[in-house]
C-alpha positions as CSV (number, residue, x, y, z in Angstrom):
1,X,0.0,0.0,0.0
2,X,3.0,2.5,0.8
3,X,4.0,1.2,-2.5
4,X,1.0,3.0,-4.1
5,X,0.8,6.3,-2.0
6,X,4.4,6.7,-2.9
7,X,4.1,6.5,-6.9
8,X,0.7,8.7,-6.5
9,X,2.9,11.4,-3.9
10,X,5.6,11.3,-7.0
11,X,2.8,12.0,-9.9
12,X,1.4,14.7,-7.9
13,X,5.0,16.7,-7.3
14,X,5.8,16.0,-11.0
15,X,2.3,18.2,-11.5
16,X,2.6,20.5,-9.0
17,X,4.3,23.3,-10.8
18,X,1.2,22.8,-13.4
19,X,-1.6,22.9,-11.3
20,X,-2.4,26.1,-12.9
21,X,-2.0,25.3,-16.4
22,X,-4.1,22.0,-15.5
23,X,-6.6,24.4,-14.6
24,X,-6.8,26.3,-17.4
25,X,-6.7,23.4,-20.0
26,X,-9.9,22.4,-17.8
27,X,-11.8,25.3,-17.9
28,X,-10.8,26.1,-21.4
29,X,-11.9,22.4,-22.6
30,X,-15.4,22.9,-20.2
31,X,-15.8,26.4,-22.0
32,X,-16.0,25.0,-25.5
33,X,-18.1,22.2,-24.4
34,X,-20.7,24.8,-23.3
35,X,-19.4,27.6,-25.2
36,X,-22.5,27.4,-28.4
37,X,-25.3,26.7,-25.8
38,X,-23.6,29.9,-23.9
39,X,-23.7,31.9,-27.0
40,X,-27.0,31.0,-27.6
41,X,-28.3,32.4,-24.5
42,X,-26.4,35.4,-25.0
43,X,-28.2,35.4,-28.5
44,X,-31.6,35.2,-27.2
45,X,-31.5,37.7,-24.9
46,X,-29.6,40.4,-27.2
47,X,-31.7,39.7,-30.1
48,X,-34.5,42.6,-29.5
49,X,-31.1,45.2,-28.7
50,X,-29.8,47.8,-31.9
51,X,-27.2,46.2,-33.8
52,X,-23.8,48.4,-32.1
53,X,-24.8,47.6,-28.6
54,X,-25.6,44.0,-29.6
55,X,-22.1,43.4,-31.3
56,X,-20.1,45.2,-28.6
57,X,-21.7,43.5,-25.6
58,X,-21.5,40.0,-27.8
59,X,-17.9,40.6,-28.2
60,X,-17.0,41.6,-24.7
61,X,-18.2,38.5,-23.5
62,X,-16.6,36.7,-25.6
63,X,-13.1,38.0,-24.8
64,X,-13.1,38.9,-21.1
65,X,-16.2,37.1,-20.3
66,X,-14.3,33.4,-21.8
67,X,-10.9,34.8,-20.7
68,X,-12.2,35.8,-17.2
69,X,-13.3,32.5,-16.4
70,X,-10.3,31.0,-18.0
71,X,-8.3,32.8,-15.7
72,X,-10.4,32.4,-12.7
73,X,-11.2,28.6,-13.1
74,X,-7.0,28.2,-13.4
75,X,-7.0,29.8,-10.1
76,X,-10.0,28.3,-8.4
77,X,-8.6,25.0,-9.3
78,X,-5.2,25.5,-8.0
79,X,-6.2,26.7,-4.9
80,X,-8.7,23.6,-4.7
81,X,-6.0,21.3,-5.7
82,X,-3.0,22.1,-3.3
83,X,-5.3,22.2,-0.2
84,X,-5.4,18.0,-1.1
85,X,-3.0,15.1,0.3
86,X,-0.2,14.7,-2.1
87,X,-2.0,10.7,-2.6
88,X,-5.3,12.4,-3.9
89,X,-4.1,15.1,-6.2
90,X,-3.1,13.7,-9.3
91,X,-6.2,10.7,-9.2
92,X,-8.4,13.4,-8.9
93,X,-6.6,15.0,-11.6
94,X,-6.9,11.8,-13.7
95,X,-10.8,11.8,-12.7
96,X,-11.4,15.3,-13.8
97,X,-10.0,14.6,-17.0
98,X,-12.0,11.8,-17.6
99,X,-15.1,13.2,-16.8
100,X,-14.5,16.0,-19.6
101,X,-13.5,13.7,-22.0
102,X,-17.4,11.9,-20.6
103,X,-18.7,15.5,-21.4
104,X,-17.4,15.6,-24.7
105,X,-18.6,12.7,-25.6
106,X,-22.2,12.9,-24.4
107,X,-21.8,16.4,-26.4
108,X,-20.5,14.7,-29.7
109,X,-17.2,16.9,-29.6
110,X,-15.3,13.2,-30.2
């Protein structure tokens, strides 16, 4: 069993200096999953606005809105993910990237 908790404490130090680019590739990957239905929202509810205001606001969520939460998920996640036992970072990292490869696939993006 020490065996185990050993290799798993060695994955998660060889991640460790990447937590935050883990992040990121997470958030990124969940933010084109759910970036159409997103944009589709936005859609509705602009529709009925003049055609400047519409385009601005449309493109301003696109950039900081996407980037924002790029950004702030990479965070979030890294200060989720170093609060854990060395033995449970990098399954859970393992987890969370199967589950979005799951995602993807209930969403036909593979």
């Amino acid at each position: 069993m020490n065996f185990m908790v050993d290799i798993l404490c060695g994955l998660s130090n060889f991640m460790k200096p990447h937590f935050v680019t883990i992040g990121v590739a997470l958030t990124a990957t969940v933010l084109i999953l759910y970036g159409n239905d997103i944009n589709r929202a936005v859609k509705t509810v602009l529709r009925r606005w003049h055609f400047m205001p519409r385009v601005l606001l449309f493109v301003a969520i696109c950039s900081f809105g996407y980037g924002g939460a790029t950004i702030l998920g990479g965070t979030l996640f890294y200060n989720i993910i170093r609060q854990l036992s060395p033995a449970y970072q990098s399954p859970i990292i393992m987890l969370l990237f199967i589950g979005v490869g799951i995602l993807a696939e209930r969403k036909n993006h593979v």
